[in-house]
N, C-alpha and C positions, 0 to 999 in steps of 0.2 A: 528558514522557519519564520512564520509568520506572528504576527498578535495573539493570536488566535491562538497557539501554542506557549502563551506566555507564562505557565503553571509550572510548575515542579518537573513535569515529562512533556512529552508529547501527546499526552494524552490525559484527560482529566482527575485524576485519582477518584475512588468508587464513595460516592459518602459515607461519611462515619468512620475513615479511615484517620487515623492520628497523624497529625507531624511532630517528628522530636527534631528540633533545631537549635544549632548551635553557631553563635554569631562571631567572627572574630576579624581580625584588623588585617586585611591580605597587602602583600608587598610586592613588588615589581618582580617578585623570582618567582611569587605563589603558582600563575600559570605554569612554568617552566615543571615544577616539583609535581604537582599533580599529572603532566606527562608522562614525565621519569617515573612515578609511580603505577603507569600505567589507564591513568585517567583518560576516556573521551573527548573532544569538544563537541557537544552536541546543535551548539549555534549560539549566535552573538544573536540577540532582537531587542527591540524596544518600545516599550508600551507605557500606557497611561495607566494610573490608579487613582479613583475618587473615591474616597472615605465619607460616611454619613454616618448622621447622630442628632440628636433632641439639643438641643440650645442649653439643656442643664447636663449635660451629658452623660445622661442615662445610660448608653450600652456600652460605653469607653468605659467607665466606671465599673461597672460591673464585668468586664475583662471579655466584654461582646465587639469585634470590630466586622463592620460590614463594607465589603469592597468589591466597587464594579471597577472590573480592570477589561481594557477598552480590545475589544476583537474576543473575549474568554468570558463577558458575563458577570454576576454577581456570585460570590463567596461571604461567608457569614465565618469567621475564624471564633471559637471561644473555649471555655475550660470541657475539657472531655470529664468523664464521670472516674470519679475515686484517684484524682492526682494525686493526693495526700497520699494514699498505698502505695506511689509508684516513687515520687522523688522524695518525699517527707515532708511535712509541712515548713515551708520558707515563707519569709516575708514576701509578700508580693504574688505568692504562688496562684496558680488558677483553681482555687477549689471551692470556690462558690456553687450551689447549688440552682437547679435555672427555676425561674417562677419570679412575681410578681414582688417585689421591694419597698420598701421606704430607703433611699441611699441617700446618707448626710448631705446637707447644703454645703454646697463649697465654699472657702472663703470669701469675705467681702473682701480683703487686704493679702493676698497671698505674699508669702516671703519672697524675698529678693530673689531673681537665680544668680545662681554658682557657676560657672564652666563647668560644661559638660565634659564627660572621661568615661574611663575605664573603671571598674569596680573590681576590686578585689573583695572577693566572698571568702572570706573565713572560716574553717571547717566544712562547708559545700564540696560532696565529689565532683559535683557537677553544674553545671550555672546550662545545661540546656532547656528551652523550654518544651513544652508539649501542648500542644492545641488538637483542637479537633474540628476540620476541614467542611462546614456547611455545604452543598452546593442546589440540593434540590430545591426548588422555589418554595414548594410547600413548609419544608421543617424549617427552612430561614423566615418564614414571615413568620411560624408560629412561634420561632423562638423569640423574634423580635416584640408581638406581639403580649408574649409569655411575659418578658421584663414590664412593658408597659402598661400591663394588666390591662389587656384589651384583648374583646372576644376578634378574631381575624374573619375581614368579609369575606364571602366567598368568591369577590371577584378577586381578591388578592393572592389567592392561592396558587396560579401559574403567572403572577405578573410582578416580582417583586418592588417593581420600576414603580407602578399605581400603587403601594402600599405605603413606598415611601413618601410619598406626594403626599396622602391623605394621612398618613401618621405626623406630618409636620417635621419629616427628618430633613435637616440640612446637611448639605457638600461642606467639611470642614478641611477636608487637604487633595490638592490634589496635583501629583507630579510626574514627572516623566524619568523612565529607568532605563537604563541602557546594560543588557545582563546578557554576561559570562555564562554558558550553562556546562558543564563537565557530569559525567559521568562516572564511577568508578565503584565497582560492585555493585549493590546494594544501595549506595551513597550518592543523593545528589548533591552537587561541589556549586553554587554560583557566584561571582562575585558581580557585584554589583556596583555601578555608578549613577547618580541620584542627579537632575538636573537644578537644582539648588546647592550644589557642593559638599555632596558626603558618599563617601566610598565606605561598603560592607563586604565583607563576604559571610557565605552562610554555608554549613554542611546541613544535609538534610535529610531524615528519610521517613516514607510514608508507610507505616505499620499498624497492626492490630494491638491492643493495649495490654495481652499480656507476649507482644516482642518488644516492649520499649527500654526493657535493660539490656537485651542483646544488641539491640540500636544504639545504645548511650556506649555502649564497651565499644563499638565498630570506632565510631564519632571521634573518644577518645586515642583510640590506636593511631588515627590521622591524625587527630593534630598533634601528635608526638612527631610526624615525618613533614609536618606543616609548621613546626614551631610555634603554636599557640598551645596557650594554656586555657583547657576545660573548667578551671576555677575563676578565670577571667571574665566576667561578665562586660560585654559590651555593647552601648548603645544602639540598639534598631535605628532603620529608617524611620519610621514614624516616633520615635522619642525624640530624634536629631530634628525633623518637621514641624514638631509641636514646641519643641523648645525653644527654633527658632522664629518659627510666624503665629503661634496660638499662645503666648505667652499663660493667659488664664488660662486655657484648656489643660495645659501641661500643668501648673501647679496644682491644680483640682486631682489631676492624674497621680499626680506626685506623692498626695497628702495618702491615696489607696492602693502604693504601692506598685503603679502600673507603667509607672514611667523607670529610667533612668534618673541616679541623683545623683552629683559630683560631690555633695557635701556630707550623703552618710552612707550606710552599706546596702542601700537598697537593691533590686536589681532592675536591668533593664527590660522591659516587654515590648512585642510584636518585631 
């Protein structure tokens, strides 16, 4: 499998499709167990991710992340409509509404960090998140453009590459993954390794938004036979990324809920 197949399948997912994802800490047996249970390997690849965003960061903030991932194109990840219905309103959750903002000034002095961890969520069934999978050029610049409160040109509409240019968005991470990809029902299993030092694994699955609790019960059933806990909230790659090389970006993130926090019960996103 090539770059080009670096997504969730081997094939694109249809836009507007949901991901319910759930992140947790794999160990040297994880492979093995997911076998025994039956699991595929669908291929080991590795590929590039570059993340962009405004210098005040406007679409990180507002829980928009936009990634060109190298052989597979641009994706536009953000809150699908009516999460509140679906997992309940949590701190940090994605349920912003899309349209045009005034989003607080970050701080001039942000607090110290803490070591980054693991979060235990208290009273939470579940710590999976749920995003909603951008991939058409057209609805990623307008969504992009929606937050920015900017009418989108018309040359932007099949080029999301020229929008970025001319919106003033910058490359703020950008790294190399080397990923696991398994199979098993429904469920994709990857675990990943990050070229700056941090190992994830993720269960995953790509659904219509009223399968998202039949999704969450599947998730959960695995990691009963995976040994992680669905109340466990665990740090993303891009929390672990920003924590470690964007120091401000991450406390900005920090203060709305969008990152990982080692020091109160926040949760961790993307």
């Amino acid at each position: 499998m090539d770059a080009a197949a670096a997504g969730k399948g081997a094939a694109e997912p249809a836009s507007g499709l949901i991901e319910v994802e759930q992140k947790f800490l794999s160990g040297p047996d994880t492979a093995e167990k997911l076998v025994a249970l039956g699991a595929t390997l669908d291929g080991i690849l590795t590929f590039r991710d570059r993340y962009y965003d405004r210098a005040d960061y406007r679409l990180t903030l507002a829980d928009h992340w936009l990634r060109e991932r190298e052989g597979a194109g641009w994706e536009l990840k953000c809150p699908p409509p009516s999460t509140a219905s679906v997992s309940g309103p949590t701190s940090g959750s994605a349920t912003e509404s899309l349209g045009p903002r005034r989003l607080p000034q970050t701080a001039s002095s942000p607090p110290a960090q803490q070591p980054l961890q693991a979060l235990e969520v208290a009273g939470r069934p579940h710590t999976a998140t749920h995003y909603l999978e951008v991939t058409s050029p057209r609805e990623t610049v307008a969504r992009i453009c929606a937050l920015l409160g900017v009418d989108p040109a018309l040359a932007w509409h099949d080029d999301v590459a020229a929008a970025v240019e001319e919106l003033g968005l910058q490359e703020f991470a950008s790294f190399v993954t080397q990923r696991s990809k398994y199979r098993l029902g429904d469920l994709n299993v990857v675990l990943d390794e990050m070229d700056f030092g941090y190992a994830v694994g993720e269960v995953e699955a790509m659904v219509r938004q009223e399968e998202v609790p039949a999704a969450l019960e599947q998730i959960r059933k695995l990691g009963v036979h995976l040994g992680f806990d669905e109340t466990t909230r665990f740090p993303g790659k891009m929390s672990a990324y920003l924590y470690k090389f964007k120091p401000a970006q991450y406390n900005a993130l920090l203060q709305r809920g969008r990152v990982a926090d080692g020091t109160n019960r926040e949760g961790a996103r993307t």
